[in-house]
C-alpha positions in Angstrom: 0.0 0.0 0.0 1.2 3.5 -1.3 -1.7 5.5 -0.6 -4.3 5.1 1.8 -7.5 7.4 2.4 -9.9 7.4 5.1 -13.2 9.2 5.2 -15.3 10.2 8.3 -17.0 13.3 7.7 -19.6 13.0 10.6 -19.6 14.6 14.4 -16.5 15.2 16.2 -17.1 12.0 18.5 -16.8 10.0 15.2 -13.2 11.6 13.9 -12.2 11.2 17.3 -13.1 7.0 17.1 -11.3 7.0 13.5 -8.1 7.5 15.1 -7.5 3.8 16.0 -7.8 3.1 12.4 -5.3 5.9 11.5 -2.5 4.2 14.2 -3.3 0.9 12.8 -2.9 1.4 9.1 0.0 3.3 10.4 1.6 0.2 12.4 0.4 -2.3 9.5 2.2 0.3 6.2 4.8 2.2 8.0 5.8 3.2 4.4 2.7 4.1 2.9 0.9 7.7 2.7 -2.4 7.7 4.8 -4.8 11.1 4.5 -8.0 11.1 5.8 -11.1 13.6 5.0 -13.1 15.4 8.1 -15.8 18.0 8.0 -15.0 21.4 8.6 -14.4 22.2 12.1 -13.1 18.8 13.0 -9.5 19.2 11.1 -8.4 20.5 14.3 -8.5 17.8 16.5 -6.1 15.9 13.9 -3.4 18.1 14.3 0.0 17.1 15.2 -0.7 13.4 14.6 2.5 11.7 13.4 0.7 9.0 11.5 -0.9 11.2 9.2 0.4 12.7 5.5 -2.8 15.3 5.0 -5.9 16.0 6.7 -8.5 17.0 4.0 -11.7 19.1 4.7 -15.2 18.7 3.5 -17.2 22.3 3.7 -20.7 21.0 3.7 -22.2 24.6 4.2 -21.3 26.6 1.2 -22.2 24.9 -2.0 -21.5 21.1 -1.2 -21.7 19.4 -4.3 -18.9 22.2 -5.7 -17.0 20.9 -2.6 -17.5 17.5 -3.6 -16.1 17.5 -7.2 -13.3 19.5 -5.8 -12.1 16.8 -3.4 -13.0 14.1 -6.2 -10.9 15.7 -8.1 -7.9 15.8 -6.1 -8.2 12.4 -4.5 -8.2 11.0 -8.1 -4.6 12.9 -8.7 -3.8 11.3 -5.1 -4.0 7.8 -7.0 -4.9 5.8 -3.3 -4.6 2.0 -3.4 -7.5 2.1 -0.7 -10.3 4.2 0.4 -12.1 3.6 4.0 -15.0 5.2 4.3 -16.3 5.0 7.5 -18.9 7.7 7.2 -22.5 6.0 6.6 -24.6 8.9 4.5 -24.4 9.5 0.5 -22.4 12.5 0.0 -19.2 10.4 1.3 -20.3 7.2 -0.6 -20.2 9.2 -3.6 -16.8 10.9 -3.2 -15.3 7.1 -2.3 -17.0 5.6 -5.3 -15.9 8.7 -7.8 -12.1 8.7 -6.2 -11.0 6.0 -8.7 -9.6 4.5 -5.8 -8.3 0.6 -6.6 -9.9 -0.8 -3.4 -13.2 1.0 -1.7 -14.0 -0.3 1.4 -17.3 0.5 3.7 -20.1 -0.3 5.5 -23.1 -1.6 4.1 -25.3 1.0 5.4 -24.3 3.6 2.9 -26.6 3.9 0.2 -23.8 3.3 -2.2 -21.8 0.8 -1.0 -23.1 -1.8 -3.8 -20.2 0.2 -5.9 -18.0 -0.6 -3.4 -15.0 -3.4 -3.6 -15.9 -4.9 -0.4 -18.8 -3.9 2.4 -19.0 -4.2 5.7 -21.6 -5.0 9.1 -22.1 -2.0 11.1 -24.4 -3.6 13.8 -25.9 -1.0 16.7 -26.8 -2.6 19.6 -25.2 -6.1 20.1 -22.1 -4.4 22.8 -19.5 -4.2 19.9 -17.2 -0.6 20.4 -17.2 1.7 16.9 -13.5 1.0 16.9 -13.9 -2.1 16.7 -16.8 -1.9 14.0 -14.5 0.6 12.1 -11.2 -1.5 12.6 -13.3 -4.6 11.4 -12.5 -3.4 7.6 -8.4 -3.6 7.8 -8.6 -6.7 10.2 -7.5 -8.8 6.8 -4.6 -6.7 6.7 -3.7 -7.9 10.1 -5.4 -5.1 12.8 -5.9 -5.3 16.3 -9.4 -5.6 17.2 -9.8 -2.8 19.6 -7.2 0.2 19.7 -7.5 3.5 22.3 -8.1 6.3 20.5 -5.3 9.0 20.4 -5.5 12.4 20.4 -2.2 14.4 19.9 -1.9 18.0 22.1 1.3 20.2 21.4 3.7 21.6 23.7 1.8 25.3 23.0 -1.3 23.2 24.0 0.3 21.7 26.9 2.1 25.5 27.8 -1.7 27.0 27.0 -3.4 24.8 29.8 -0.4 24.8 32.3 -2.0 27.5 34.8 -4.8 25.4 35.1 -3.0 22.1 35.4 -2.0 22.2 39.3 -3.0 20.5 42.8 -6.3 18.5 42.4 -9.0 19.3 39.8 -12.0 18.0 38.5 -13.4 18.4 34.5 -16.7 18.4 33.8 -18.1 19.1 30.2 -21.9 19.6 31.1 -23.2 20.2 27.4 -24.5 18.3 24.6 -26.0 19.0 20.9 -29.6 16.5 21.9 -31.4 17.3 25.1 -31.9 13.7 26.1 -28.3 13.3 26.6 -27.3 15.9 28.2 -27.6 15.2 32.3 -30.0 18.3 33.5 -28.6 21.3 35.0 -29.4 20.3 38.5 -27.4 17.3 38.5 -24.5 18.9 37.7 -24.8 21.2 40.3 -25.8 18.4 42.8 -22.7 16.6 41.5 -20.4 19.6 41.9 -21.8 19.7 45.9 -20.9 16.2 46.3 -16.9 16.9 45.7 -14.5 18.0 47.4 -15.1 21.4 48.4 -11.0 22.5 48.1 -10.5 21.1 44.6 -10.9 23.1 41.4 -13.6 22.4 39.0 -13.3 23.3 35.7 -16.5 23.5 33.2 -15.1 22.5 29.5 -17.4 23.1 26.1 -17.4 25.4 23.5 -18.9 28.9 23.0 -22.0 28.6 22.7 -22.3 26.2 26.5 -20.3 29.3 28.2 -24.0 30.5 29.6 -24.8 26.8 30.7 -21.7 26.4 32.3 -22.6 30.0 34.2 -25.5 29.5 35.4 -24.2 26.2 36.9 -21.3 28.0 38.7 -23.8 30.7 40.2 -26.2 28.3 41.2 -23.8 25.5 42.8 -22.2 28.8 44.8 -18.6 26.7 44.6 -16.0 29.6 44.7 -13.7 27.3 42.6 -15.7 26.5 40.1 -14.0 28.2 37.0 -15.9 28.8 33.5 -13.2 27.2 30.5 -16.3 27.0 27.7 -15.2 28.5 25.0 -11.7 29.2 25.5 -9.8 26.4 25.4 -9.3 24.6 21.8 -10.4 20.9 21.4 -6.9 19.5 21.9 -6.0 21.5 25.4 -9.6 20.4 27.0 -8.1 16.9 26.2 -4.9 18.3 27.6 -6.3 19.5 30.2 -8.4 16.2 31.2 -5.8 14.0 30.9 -4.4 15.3 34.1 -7.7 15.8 36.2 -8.3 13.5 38.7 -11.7 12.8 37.1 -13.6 14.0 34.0 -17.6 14.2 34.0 -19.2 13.6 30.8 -22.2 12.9 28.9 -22.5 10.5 25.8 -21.3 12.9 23.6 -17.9 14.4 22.0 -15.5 15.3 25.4 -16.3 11.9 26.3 -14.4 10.9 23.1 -11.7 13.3 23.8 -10.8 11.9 27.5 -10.5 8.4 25.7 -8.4 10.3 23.6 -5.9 11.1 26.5 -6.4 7.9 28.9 -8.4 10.4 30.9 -10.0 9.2 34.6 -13.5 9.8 33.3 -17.1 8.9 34.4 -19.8 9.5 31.6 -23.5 9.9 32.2 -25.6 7.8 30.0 -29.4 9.3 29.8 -31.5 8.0 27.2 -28.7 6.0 25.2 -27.1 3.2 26.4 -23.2 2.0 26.3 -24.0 -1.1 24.2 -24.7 1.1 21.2 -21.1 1.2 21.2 -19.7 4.6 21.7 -18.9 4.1 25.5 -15.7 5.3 26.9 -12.6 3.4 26.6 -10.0 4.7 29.2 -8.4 2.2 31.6 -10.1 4.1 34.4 -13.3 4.7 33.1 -17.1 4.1 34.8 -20.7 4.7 33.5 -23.3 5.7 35.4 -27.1 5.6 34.0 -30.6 4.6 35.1 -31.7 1.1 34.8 -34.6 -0.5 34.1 -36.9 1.8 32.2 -38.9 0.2 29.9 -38.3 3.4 27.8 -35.0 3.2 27.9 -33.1 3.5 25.2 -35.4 5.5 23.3 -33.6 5.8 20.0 -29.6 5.7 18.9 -29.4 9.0 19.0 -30.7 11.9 21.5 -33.9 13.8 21.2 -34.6 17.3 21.3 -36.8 16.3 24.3 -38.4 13.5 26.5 -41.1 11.8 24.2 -42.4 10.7 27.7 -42.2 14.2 29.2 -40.8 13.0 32.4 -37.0 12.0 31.5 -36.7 9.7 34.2 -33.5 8.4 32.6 -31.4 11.4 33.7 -32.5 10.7 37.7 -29.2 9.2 37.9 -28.2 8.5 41.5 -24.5 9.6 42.3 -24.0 7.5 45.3 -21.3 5.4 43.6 -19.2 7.4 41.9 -15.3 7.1 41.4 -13.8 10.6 42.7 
């Protein structure tokens, strides 16, 4: 293998689960070229990665299918013996099947992957990690069948977050894109009384959770509780965690990023559940979640709200907690 491209141009979770496959293919063709194509926003989180020759970005918001022929057009010039796409939805189908590629690889839940040269199982729901479901298509070639994920801060990230990085502190990244899996605003703050009242707590997100974060501080009335949303970049929140002496996290993207790191992390599990596959997969690592609802899980991913309207599955009880 000369060339090798891999595509996953989904959340930020989902680049962040594409980096075992990036090490592997790495450790399997220490010779070959391996590029990979992210949306826009998630090239960041690739920087600095040693196993990687180019990081290539998909720009779905201004005129996509002019973005499309573009990257079809320089993937074909790239010449790649293989193309991994690990993305699920059309638009990346398409740019596999058009990159002239000699081997395409997927799963068969793309809409196109009857073009490809071999498919691929993606099965929700049986206990099997998305690392393992995405490193199932280079297992031929001799992969491991589950690899950490690995995220790769700088020494400016490092130097960025070093202020912070003293004595004990906890993380906690209270935010989420879907309601129903994002633990409620009181539960953070009840969590927050239930540490240690002389360690720091830092509240990670981006921008726009900077109010949420707020209004959690002001309400839990912890003097060191300290607002980071917003201005720390992807790589020195991960930076950041790997040094706490435990993360808090919903089922969502920093709970990717501390099993990035090796992070101490606990993740809160509302209305999905670990078996889905996206649970976290640092050596000290715990979930926490309501059990037997009959409601529970009500879909793969979160809602907008409770189709019960009582959202029983974020009562979770905080009596066992690692801290």
């Amino acid at each position: 293998m000369n060339r090798i491209l891999i595509i996953q141009t989904a959340f930020l979770g989902d680049v962040i689960l594409a980096t075992p496959v990036i090490s592997e293919l790495s450790r399997l063709f220490p010779e070959a070229e391996i590029d990979i194509l992210v949306k826009k926003g998630n090239e960041s989180l690739l920087l600095n990665n040693p196993h990687l020759n180019s990081a290539y970005v998909f720009d779905k918001s201004n005129s996509k299918w002019k973005a499309m022929l573009s990257l079809i057009k320089q993937f074909r010039k790239r010449e790649y013996d293989l193309v991994l796409n690990l993305h699920r939805f059309g638009s990346s189908g398409i740019i596999a099947i058009l990159s002239k590629a000699k081997k395409k690889y997927g799963f068969k839940k793309n809409p196109f992957s009857f073009l490809y040269s071999k498919r691929f199982e993606h099965k929700i729901g049986d206990g099997t990690h998305e690392v393992a479901r995405n490193l199932s298509m280079i297992r031929e070639f001799g992969a491991k069948q589950l690899v950490q994920p690995s995220l790769f801060p700088s020494g400016s990230d490092a130097k960025a977050v070093q202020p912070y990085v003293k004595g004990d502190y906890f993380c906690m990244a209270p935010a989420s894109v879907w309601f129903t899996k994002q633990l409620p605003q009181e539960k953070w703050i009840e969590l927050i009384g239930s540490l240690d009242s002389e360690s720091t707590i830092y509240l990670l997100g981006g921008p726009d959770d900077s109010e949420l974060c707020e209004r959690i501080i002001a309400q839990s009335e912890n003097a060191n509780a300290v607002n980071l949303a917003g201005k720390l970049s992807l790589l020195q929140s991960a930076h950041l965690m790997k040094y706490a002496k435990r993360s808090y996290v919903n089922d969502s993207g920093p709970l990717h990023l501390a099993s990035s790191v090796n992070a101490r992390v606990t993740a809160f599990f509302c209305s999905t559940i670990p078996t889905f596959g996206f649970g976290p997969l640092s050596e000290d690592s715990n979930v926490l979640e309501v059990s037997n609802l009959d409601c529970r899980p009500c879909g793969i991913h979160g809602h907008k709200e409770c189709p019960k309207e009582h959202f029983n599955c974020a009562k979770i009880d905080f009596g066992n907690k690692s801290n």
